[in-house]
C-alpha positions as CSV (number, residue, x, y, z in Angstrom):
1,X,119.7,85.3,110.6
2,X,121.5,88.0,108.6
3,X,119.1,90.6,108.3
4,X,121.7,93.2,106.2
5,X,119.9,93.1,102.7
6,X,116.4,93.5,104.4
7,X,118.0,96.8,106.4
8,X,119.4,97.6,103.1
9,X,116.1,97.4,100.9
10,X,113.8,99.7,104.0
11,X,117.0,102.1,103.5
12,X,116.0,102.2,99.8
13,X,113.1,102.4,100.3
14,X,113.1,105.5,102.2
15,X,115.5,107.3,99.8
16,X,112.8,106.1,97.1
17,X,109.7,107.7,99.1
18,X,111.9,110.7,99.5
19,X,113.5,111.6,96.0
20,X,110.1,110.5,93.8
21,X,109.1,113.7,93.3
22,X,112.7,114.3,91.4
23,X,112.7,111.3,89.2
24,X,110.7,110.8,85.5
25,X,107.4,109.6,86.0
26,X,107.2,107.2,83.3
27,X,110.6,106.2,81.6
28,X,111.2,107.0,77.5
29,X,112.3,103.7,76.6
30,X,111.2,101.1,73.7
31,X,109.1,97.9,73.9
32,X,111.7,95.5,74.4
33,X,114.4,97.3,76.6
34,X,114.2,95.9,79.7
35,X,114.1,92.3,77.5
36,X,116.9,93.1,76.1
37,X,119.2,93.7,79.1
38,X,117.7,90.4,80.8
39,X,119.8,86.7,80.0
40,X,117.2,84.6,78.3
41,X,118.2,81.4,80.9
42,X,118.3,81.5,85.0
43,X,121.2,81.1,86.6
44,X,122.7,77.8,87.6
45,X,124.1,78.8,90.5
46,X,122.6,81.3,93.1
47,X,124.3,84.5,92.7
48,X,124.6,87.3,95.5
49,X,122.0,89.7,96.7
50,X,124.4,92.7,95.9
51,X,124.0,91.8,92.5
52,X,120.8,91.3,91.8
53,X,120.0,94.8,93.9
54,X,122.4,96.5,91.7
55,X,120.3,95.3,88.4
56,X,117.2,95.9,90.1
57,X,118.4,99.9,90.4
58,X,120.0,100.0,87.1
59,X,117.3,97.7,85.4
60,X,114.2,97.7,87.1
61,X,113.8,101.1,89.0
62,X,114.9,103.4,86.3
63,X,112.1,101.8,84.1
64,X,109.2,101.8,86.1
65,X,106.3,104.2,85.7
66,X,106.2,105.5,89.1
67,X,102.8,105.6,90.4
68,X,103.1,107.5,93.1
69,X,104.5,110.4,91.3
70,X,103.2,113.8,92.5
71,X,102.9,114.2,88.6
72,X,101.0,110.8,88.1
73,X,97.9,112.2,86.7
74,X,96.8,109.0,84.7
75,X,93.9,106.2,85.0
76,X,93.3,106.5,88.4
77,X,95.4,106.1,91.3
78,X,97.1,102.9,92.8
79,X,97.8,104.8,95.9
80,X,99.7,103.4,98.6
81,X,100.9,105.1,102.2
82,X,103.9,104.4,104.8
83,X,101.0,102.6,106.9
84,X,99.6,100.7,104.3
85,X,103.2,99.3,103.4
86,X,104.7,98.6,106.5
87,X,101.4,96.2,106.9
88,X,102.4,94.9,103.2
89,X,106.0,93.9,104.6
90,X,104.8,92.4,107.7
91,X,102.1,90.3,105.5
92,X,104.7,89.4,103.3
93,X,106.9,87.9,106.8
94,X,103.8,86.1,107.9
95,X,103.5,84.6,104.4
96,X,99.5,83.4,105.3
97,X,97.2,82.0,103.0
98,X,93.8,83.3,104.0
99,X,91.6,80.5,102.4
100,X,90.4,79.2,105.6
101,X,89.4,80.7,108.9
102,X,91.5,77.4,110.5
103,X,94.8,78.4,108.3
104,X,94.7,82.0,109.8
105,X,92.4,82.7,112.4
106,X,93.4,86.3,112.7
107,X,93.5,87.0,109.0
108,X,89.6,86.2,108.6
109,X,88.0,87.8,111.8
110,X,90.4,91.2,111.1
111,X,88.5,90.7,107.9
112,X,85.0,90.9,109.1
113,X,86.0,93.8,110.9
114,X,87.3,95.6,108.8
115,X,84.4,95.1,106.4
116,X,82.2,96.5,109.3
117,X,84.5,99.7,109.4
118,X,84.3,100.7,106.2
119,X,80.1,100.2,105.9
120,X,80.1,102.5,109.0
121,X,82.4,105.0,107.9
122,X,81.1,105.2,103.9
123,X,77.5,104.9,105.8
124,X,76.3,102.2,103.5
125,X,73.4,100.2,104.6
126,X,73.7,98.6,107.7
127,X,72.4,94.8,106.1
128,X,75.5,94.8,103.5
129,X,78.2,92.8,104.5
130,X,81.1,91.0,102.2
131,X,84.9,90.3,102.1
132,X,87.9,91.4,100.3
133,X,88.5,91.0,96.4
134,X,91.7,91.5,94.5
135,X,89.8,93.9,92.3
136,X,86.3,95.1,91.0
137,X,86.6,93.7,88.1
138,X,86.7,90.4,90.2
139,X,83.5,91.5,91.9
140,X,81.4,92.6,89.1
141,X,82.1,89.3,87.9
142,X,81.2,87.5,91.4
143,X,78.0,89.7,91.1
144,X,76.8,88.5,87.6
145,X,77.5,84.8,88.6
146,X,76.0,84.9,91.6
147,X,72.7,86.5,89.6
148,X,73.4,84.0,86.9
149,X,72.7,81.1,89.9
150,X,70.0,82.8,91.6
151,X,67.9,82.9,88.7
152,X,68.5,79.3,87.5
153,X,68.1,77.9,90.8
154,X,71.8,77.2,91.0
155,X,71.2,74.9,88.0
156,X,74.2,76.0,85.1
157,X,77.0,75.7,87.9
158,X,75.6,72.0,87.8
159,X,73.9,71.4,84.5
160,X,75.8,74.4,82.2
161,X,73.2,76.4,80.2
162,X,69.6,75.2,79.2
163,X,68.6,77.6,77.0
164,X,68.7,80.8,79.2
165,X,68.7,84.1,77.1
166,X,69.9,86.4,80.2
167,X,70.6,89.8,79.5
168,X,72.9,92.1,81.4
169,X,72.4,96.3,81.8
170,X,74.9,98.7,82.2
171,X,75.5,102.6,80.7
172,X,77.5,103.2,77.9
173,X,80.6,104.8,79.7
174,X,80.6,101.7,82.5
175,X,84.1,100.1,83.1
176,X,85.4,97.9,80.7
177,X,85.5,94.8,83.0
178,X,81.5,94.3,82.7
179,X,81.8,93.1,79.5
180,X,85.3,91.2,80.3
181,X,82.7,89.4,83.0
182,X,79.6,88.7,80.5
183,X,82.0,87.2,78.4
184,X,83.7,85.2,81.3
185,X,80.4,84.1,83.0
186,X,78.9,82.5,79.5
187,X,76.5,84.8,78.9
188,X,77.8,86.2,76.0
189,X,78.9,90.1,74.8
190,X,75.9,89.7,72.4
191,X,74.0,89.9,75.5
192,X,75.4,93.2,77.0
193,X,72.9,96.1,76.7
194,X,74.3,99.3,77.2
195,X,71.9,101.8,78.1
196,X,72.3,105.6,77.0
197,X,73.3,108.3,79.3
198,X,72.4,111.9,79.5
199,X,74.4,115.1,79.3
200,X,76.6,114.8,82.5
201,X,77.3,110.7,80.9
202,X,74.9,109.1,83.6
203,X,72.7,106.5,82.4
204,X,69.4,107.3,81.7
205,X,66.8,105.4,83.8
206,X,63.6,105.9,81.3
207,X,66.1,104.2,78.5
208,X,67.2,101.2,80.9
209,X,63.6,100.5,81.5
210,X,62.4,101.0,77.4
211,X,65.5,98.3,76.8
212,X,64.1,95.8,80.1
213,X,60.8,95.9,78.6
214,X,61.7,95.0,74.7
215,X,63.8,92.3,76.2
216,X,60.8,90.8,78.1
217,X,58.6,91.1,74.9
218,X,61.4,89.4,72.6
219,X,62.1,86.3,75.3
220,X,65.0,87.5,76.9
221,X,65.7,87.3,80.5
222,X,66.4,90.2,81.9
223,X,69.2,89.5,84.8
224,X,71.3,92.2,86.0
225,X,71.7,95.9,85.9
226,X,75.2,97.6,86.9
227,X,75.3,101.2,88.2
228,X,78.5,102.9,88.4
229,X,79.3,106.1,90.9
230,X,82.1,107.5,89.0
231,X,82.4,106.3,85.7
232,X,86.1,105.8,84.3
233,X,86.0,108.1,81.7
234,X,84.2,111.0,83.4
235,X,83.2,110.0,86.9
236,X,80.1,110.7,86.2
237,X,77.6,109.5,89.1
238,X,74.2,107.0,87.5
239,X,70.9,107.8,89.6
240,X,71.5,105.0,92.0
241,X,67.9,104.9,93.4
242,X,65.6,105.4,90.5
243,X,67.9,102.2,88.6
244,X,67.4,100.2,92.4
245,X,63.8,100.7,92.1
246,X,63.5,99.6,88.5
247,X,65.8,96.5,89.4
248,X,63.7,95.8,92.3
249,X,60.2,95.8,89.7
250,X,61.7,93.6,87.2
251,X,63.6,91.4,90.0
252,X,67.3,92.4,88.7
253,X,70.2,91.5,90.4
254,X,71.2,95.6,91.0
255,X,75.1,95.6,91.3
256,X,77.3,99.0,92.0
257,X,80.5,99.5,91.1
258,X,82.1,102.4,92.7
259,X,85.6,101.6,92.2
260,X,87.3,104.3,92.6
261,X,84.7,107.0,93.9
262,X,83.0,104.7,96.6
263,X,85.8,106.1,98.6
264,X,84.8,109.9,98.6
265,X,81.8,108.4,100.6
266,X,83.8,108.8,103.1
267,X,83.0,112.4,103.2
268,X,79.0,113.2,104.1
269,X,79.0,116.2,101.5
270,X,79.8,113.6,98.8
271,X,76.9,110.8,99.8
272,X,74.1,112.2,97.6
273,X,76.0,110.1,95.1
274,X,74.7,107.0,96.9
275,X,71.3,107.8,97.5
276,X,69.2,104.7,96.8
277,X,71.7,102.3,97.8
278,X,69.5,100.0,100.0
279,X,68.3,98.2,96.7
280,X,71.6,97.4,95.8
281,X,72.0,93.2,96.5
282,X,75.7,93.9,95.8
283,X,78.7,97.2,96.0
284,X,82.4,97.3,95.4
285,X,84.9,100.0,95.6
286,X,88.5,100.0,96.1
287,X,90.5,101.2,99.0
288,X,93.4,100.2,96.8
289,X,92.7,103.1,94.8
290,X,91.6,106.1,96.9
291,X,92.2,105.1,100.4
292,X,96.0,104.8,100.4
293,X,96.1,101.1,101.0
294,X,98.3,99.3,98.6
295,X,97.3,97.0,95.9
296,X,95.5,94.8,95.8
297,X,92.2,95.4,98.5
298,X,88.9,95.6,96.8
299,X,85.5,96.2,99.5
300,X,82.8,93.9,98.0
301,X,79.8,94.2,99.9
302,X,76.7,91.8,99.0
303,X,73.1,91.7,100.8
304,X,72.8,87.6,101.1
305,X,76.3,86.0,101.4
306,X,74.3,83.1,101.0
307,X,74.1,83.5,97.5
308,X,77.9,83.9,97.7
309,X,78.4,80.7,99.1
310,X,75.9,78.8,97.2
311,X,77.7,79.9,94.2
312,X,81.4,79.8,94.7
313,X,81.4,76.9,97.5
314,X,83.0,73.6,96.8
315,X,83.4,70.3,99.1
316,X,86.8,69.2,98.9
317,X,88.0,66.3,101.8
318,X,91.4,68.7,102.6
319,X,89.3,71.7,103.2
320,X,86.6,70.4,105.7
321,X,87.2,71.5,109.1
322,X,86.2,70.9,112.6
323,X,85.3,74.6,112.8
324,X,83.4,75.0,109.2
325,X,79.7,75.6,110.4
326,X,81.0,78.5,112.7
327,X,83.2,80.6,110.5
328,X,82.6,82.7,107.3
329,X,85.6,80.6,105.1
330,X,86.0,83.5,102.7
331,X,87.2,81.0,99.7
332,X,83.6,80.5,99.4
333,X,82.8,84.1,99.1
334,X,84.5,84.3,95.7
335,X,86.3,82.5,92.8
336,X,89.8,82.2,94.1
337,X,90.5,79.9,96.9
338,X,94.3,81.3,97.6
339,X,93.6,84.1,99.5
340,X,96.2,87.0,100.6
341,X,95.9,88.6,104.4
342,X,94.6,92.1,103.0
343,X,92.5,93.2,105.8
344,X,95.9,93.8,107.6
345,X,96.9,97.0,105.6
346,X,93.6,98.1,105.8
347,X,93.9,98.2,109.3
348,X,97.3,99.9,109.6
349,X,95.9,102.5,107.5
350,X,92.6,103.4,109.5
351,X,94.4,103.4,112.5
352,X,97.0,105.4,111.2
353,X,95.1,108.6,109.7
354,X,91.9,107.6,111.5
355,X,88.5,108.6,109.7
356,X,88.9,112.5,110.4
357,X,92.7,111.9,108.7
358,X,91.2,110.0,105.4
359,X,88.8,112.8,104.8
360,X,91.2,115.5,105.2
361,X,93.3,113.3,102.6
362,X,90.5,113.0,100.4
363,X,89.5,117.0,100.5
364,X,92.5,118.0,99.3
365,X,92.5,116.2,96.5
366,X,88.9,117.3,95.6
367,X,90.3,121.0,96.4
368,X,92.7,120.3,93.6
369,X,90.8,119.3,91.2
370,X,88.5,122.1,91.3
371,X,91.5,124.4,91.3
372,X,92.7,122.7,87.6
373,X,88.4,123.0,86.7
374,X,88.7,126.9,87.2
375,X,92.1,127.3,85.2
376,X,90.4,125.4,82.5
377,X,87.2,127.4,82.8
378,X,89.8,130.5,82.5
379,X,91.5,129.6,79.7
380,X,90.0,131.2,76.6
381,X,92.0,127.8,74.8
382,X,91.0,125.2,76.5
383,X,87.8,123.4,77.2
384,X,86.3,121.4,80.3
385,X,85.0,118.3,78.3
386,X,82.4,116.9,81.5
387,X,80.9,118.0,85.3
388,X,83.7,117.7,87.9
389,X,82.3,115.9,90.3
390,X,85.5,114.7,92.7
391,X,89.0,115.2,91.5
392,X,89.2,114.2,87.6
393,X,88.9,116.9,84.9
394,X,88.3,116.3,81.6
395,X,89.3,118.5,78.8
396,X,90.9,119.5,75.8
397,X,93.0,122.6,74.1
398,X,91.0,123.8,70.9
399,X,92.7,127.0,69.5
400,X,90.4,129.9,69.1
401,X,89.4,129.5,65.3
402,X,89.8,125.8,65.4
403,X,86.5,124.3,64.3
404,X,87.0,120.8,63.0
405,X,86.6,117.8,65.3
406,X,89.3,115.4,63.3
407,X,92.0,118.5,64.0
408,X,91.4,119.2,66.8
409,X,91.0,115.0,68.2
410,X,95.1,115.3,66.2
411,X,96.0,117.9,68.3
412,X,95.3,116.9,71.5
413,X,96.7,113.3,70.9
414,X,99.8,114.8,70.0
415,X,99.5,116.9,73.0
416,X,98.9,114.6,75.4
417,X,102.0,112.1,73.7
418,X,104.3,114.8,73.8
419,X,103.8,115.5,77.3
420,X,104.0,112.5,78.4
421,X,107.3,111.9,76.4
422,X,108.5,114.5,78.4
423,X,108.5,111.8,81.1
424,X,107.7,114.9,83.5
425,X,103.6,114.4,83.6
426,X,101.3,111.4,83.0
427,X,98.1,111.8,81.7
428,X,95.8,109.6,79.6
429,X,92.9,110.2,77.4
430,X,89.1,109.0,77.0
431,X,87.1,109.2,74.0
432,X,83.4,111.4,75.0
433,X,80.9,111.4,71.6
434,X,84.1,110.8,69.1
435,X,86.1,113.7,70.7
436,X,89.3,113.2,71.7
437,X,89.5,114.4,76.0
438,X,92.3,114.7,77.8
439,X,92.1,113.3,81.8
440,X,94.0,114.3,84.8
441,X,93.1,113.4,88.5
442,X,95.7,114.3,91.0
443,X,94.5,111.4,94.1
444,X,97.9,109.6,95.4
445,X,99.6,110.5,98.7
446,X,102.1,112.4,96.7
447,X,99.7,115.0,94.9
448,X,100.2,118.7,95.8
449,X,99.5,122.4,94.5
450,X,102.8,122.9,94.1
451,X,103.4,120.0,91.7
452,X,99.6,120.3,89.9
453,X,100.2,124.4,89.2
454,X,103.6,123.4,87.6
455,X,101.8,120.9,85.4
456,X,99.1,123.2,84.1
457,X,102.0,125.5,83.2
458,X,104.0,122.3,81.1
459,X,100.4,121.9,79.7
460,X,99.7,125.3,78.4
461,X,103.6,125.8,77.0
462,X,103.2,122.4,75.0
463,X,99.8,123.2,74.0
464,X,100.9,126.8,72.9
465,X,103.9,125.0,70.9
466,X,102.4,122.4,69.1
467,X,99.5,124.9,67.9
468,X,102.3,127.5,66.7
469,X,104.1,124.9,64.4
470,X,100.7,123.7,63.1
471,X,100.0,127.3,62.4
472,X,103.7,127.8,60.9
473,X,103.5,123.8,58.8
């Protein structure tokens, strides 16, 4: 076998790794570029690999949004490591598919003990247990059909809906993907009660039980509450244990989505923010995200994988094996059956940096972010919009004199759109109580002081800018 391209592509690849930090982070191109310089039919005949790498680095590559970018600041991280992708090119080699402990033995026990790692090394509760999701959004959705099941005795995966009037409870800044899974699981956006949240934007537990006990009094069935450590917008932290004890009264499915923050529980300095996690029947968060392990690998822990399997099993004649009452079968334990090898990445990775390595990883970029908090907090023109609690700051530039909240949500869009057309920075906003925020959280491999002090200066020059030619308009 001629192995030349493949050499050629890791050569790229390491000339890619090495000159990120000199390219554009996002590309200024048009909708429709890329479409443009693509032929609208496939090929007839095969063509050669040096041609399709050549429109892959004149096409593809130079409009990309490049993730790992030291001056990625946007969403939150996809980070990836060298660990983490040779793993990803050797899964790609083995080409499993991880439905069934019989098609890849290896696969599913590496998966069970990875799961184990990461409860000891977050210190969840030692009862949790679970497999790997593509994403969160995947599990918040596993966790309101499994409480969907539970509470009608498995009866609407057989019957559909008799009648049920479940409602669902989460705050007001939780993830977008909780109502994406009410909507999915039949129960209906109607039925999504978002609960208020206090100043620091965690939900307030007096509110979520007011809203529990109206429900009960009107007919509804209350159903599920999801918590959130680290909210998108803000990560702001919800009071885990008071919410798990109100779940527990009112017999709540109590789901926890820790996405992207679930990760800092790495470090023991940060695991007041799961305090009360024992009543949790189900957590997720994604190593894909903080934990330098490529995409997609998302922890979901559950107390009774029973429930799982009740839920998402099926009996199909080609999946029975000889094996099946002795092995977990993870396409049980979720709604896809296709499954990729992902525990393999996850394993290069811890092995690589070991625990001590990860939180080392994971301090700097808290050390970072509090450095941008103080220069924030310093400048007389700018404005910390929420608590830092990790690594993502939330603020906005309001020019002294600057009163009116419609001018000054106009400025900072256009300050955010010009920076990022500068294709030097990425940042994105959130929207706190009908003010415009602007949100950066340094978190991939990549991020440095270097690179982060840089931005803050492209940040106050284009804020400084923009306000002198509204001043001069």
């Amino acid at each position: 076998m001629d192995l030349t391209n493949f050499l050629k592509i890791l050569d790229w690849i390491d000339s890619y790794r090495q000159n990120l930090p000199t390219l554009d982070v996002n590309p200024s191109i048009v909708p429709g570029a890329v479409l443009q310089q693509l032929p609208t039919a496939a090929p007839e005949k095969g063509e050669t690999f040096d041609q399709i790498f050549k429109d892959f680095e004149s096409m593809i590559v130079p409009n990309m949004t490049h993730w790992q970018h030291p001056d990625f600041y946007a969403y939150f991280p996809a980070s990836n490591s060298l660990p983490s992708l040779e793993a990803e090119l050797l899964t790609a080699a083995l080409g499993a598919q991880c439905m069934l402990w019989v098609t890849s033995p290896a696969a599913e026990e590496l998966e069970i003990r990875m799961m184990e790692w990461l409860r000891s090394i977050l210190d969840l509760p030692p009862h949790l247990t679970g497999c790997i999701q593509d994403t969160a959004s995947s599990a918040t959705l596993c966790a309101i059909l499994s409480a969907r099941e539970l509470q009608s005795d498995f009866g609407i995966n057989e019957n559909g809906f008799q009648g049920q009037r479940f409602r669902v409870y989460t705050s007001t800044q939780a993830h977008s993907s909780v109502e994406k899974a009410v909507k999915i699981s039949g129960i209906g956006a109607a039925n999504l009660v978002k609960i208020a949240v206090d100043e620091n934007y965690a939900l307030i537990p007096v509110a979520l039980e007011s809203a529990i006990k109206a429900d009960l009094d009107a007919g509804f069935s209350p159903l599920i509450v999801i918590g959130t450590i680290g909210t998108t917008s803000t990560t702001a932290v919800d009071p885990i244990e008071a919410i798990g004890k109100i779940a527990n009264k009112y017999k709540l499915w109590f789901h926890v989505d820790a996405a992207y923050a679930g990760t800092a529980l790495i470090l023991p300095e940060c695991r007041w923010m799961s305090a009360g996690l024992e009543h949790a029947d189900s957590f997720v968060f994604n190593p894909h995200k903080w934990m330098f392990t490529h995409f997609d690998c998302s922890a979901y822990f559950v107390k009774d994988p029973l429930i799982l399997r009740q839920t998402f099993g099926i009996q199909a004649a080609y999946l029975n094996t000889a094996v099946d009452e002795n092995v977990a079968n993870f396409r049980d334990w979720g709604i896809a059956l296709g499954r990729r090898f992902r525990a393999l990445k996850l394993w290069f990775v811890m092995r690589s940096f070991g625990v001590e390595g990860i939180r080392d990883r994971i301090r700097a970029h808290i050390f970072l972010g509090k450095w941008f908090e103080n220069q924030i907090e310093g400048a007389p023109d700018f404005e910390l919009m929420a608590p830092v609690f990790l690594n993502l700051v939330c603020f906005r530039f309001v020019p002294n004199g600057m009163d009116d909240v419609a001018s000054i949500n106009k400025l900072n869009k256009d300050l955010l759109e010009e920076l990022n057309r500068t294709g030097k920075i990425f940042l994105t906003p959130t929207d706190l109580n009908g003010q415009y925020v602007i949100r950066l959280v340094p978190g991939n491999e990549q991020s440095n002081m270097n690179s982060l002090q840089a931005a803050w200066e492209r940040i106050r020059q284009m804020a400084r800018t923009l306000d002198k030619l509204r001043l001069n308009a």
